[in-house]
C-alpha positions in Angstrom: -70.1 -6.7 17.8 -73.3 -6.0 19.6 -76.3 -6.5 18.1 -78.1 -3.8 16.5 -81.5 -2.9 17.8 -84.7 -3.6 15.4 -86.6 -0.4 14.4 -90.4 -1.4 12.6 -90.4 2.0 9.8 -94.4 2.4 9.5 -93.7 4.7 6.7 -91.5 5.5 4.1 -89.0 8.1 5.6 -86.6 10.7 3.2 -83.4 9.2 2.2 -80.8 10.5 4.7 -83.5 9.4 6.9 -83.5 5.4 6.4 -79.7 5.5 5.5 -79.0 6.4 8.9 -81.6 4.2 10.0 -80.0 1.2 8.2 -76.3 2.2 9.0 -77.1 2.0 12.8 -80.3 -0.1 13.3 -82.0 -3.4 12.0 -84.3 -1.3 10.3 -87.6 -2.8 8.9 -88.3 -0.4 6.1 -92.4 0.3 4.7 -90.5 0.5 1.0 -94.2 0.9 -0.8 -95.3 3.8 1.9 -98.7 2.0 2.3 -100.4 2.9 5.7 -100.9 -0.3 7.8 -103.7 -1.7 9.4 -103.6 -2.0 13.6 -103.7 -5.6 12.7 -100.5 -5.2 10.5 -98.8 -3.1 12.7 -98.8 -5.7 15.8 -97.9 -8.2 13.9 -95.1 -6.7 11.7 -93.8 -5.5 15.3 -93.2 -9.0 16.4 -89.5 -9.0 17.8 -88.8 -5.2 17.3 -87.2 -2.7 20.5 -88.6 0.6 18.5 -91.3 1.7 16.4 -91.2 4.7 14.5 -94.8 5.4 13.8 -96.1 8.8 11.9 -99.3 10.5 12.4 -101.3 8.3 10.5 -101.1 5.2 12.4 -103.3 5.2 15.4 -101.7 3.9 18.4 -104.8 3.2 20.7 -104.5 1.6 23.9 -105.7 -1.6 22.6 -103.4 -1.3 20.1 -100.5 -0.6 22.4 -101.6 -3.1 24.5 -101.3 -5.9 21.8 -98.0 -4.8 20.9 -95.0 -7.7 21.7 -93.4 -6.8 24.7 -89.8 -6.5 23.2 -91.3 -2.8 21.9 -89.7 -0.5 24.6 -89.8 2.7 22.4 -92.1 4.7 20.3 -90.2 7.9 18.7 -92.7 9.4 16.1 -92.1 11.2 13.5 -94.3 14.0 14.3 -95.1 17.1 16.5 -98.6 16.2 17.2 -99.2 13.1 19.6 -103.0 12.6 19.6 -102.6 9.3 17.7 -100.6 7.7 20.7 -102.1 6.9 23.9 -99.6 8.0 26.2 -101.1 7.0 29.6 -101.4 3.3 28.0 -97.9 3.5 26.7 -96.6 4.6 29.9 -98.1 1.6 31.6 -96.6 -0.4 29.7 -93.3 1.6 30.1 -92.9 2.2 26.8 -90.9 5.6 26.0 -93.1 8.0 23.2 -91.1 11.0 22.1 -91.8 13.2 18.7 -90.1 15.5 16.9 -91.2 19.7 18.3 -89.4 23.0 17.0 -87.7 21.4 13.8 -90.7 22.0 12.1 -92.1 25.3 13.1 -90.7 27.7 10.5 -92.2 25.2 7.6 -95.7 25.2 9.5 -96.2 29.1 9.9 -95.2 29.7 6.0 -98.3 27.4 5.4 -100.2 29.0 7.7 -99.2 32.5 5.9 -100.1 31.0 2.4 -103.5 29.8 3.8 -104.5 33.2 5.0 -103.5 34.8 2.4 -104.9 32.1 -0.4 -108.0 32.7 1.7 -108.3 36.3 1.5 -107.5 36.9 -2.2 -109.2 34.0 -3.3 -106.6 32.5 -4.7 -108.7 28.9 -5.4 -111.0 30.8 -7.8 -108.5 32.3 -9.5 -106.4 29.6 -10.3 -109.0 27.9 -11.7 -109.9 29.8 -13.6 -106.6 30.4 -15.1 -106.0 26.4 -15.4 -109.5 25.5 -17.2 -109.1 28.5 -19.5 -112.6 30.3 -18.0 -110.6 33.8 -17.3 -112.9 36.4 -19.1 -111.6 40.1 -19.2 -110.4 42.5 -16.2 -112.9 44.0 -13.7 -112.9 46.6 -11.2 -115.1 45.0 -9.2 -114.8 40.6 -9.3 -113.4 38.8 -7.4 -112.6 41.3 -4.6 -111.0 39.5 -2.2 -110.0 41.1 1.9 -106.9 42.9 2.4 -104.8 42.0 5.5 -102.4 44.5 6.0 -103.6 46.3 9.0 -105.9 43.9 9.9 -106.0 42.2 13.6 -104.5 38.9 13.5 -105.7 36.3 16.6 -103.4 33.6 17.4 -104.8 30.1 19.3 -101.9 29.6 20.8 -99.4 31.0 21.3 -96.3 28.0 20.9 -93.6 27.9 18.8 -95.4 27.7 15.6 -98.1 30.6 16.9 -95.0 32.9 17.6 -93.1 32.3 14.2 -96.9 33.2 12.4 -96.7 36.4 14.7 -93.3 37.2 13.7 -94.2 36.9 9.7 -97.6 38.7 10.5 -96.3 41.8 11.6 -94.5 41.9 8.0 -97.9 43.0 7.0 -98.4 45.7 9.9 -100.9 43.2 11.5 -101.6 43.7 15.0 -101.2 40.7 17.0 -103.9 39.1 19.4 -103.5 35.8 21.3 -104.8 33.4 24.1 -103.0 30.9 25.4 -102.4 29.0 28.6 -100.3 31.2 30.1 -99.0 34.9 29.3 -95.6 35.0 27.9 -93.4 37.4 28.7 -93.0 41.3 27.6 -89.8 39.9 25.4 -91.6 37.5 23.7 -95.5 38.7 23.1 -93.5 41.9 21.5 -96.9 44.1 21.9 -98.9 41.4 21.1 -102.4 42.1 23.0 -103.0 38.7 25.6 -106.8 37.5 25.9 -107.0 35.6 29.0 -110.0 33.1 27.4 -110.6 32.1 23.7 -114.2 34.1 24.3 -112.5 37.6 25.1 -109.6 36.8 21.7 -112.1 35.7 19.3 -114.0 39.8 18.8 -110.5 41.0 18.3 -109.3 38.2 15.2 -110.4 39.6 11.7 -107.9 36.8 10.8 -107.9 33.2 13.5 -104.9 31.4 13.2 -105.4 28.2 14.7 -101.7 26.6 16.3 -103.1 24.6 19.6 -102.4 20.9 19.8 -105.3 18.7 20.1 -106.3 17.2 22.9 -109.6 16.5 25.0 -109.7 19.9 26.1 -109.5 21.5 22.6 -111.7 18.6 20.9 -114.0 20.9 19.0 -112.6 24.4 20.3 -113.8 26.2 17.3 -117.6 25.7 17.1 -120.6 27.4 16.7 -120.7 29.3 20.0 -117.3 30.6 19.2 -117.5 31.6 15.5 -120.0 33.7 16.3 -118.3 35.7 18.4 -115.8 36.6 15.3 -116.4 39.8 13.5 -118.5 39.1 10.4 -116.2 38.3 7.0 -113.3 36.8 9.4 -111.1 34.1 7.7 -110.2 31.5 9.6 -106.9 29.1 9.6 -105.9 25.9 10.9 -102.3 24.2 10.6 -102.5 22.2 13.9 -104.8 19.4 14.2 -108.8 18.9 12.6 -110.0 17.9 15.6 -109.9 21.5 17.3 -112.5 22.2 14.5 -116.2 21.6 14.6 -117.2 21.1 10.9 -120.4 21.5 11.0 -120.4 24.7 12.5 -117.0 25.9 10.5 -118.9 24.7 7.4 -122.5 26.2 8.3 -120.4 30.3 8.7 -118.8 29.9 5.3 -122.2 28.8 3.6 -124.2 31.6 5.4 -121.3 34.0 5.1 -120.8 34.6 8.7 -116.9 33.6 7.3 -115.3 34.9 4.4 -113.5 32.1 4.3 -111.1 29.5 5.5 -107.5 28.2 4.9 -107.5 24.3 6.0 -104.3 21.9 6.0 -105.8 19.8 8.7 -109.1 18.0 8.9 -111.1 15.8 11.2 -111.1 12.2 9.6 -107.9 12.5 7.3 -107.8 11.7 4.6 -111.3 11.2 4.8 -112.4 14.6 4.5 -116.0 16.1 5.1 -116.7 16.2 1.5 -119.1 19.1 1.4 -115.5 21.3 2.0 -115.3 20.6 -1.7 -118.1 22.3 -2.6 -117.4 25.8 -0.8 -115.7 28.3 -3.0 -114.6 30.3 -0.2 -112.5 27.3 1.2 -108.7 26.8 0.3 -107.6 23.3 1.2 -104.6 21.4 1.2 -103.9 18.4 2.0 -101.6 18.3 5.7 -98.3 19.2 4.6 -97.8 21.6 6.8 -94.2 20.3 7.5 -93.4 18.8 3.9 -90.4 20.9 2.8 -87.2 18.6 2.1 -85.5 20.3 5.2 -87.8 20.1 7.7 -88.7 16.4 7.0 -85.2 15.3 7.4 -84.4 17.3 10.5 -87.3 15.6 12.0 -86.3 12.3 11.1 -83.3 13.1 12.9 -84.8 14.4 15.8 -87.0 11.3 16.1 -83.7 9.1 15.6 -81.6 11.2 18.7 -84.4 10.2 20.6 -83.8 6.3 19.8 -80.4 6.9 20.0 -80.6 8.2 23.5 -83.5 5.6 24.8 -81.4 2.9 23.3 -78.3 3.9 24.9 -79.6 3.7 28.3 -80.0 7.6 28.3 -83.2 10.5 28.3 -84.6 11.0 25.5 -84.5 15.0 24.7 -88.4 15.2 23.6 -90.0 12.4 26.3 -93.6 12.3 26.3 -94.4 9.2 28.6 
């Protein structure tokens, strides 16, 4: 019998996850789900072929470069892959892969919640409703922004950014995007294309935020470009903090330059600006963009056909490096 390869877990996976994991692999299991240390994750690496990292391990190039050398794969279980240096893992011929598309229906019904939590103010209400500080009916309080009708601008325009379209136009919104390149006639489906973020942002009454980061969108969204929004916009972000400038997200919403914003994703996670806390036009939630049962187990999967396929001597379907 051949020997089965060793796969370090950095974090603890669903079920039918790690029971495939420890029917095929010599799986080293995180059972207590705590996040390790760099330190911690060289060393419990020592004699492993794979790692199976998640977004909240950081997988610098020093880090990579301190890892033993029997690593020869890092399959994460993630879309987003702005916590592993790919350039360093690739010079060390390591393969990275993560897990796209399984997870974009689960994103874009966050990303639908947040705007619409946003607009309607759902925050205040529910407060109000769990600390028993609901007075009488109003007319006019807590008048939140309608979005049927209203101009929805997408940052782009992927999978997830196509699936928020689709759900959008349930509520007669008309589509604007940017994004790196035009799609087709097929897909954009009368969407209106912006060929910079400058020329989208005057036409988003609602931004929906689905680009990855990366050194070009470090900071995307920042002063410059929020004021380019049409006053009271709302503003969304299920892909990655980092595309956000804080201080300038968190300066419109004080001054009311926003209405307000939906957030799954922050810089700094879970280390949080804390002053987001203290706007009442901000609806937060904590990254789980992807956490329905479904989607986490098909990308488990997705990140274990990658191992699968590196460990068999074959191409990985979702290569990175």
């Amino acid at each position: 019998m051949s020997k089965k390869a060793v796969v370090l877990v950095s974090r603890k996976l669903p079920q039918a996850v790690e029971e495939r994991l420890a029917r095929d692999y010599d799986a080293r299991f995180n059972a207590e789900d705590k996040v390790y240390s760099s330190d911690e994750l060289v060393k419990l690496a020592a004699g492993a072929d794979a790692i199976i990292p998640c977004h909240t391990e950081k997988l610098s190039a020093e880090v990579i470069a301190r890892l033993p050398s029997s690593v020869r794969a890092i399959c994460s279980f993630s879309v987003g892959y702005d916590h592993i240096d790919l350039d360093a893992a690739k010079a060390r011929g390591i393969f990275v892969t993560n897990t796209p598309e399984v997870l974009s229906d689960a994103t874009a019904e966050i990303a639908v919640m947040l705007m619409l939590a946003a607009a309607r103010r759902a925050h205040e209400g529910e407060r109000q409703i769990r600390t028993d500080t609901w007075a009488d009916w109003s007319a006019t309080y807590q008048l939140g922004i309608q979005v049927t009708g209203k101009r929805l601008g997408i940052l782009g325009m992927g999978r997830v950014g196509r699936i928020m379209a689709r759900r959008a136009r349930g509520f007669d919104m008309q589509i604007h995007y940017y994004n790196r390149h035009r799609l087709s006639p097929e897909v954009e489906q009368g969407a209106v294309y912006h060929d910079g973020v400058e020329g989208l942002l005057p036409h988003c009454d609602v931004l929906s935020i689905h680009c990855p980061a990366t050194p070009e969108t470090h900071h995307l969204v920042n002063a410059h470009r929020i004021a380019l929004l049409p006053d009271e916009a709302i503003v969304v972000n299920t892909a990655r903090g980092a595309v956000v400038d804080d201080d300038a997200l968190i300066a419109a919403l004080r001054a009311g330059k926003l209405f307000a914003a939906g957030l799954d994703v922050f810089n700094d996670e879970p280390n949080i600006d804390p002053r987001y806390r203290e706007l009442e036009n901000a609806f937060l939630l904590p990254h789980v963009g992807s956490a329905t049962r479904e989607t986490r187990d098909a990308m488990g999967f997705r990140a274990l056909d990658n191992l699968d396929a590196i460990v068999s001597g074959g191409e990985p379907r979702d290569r990175l490096a």
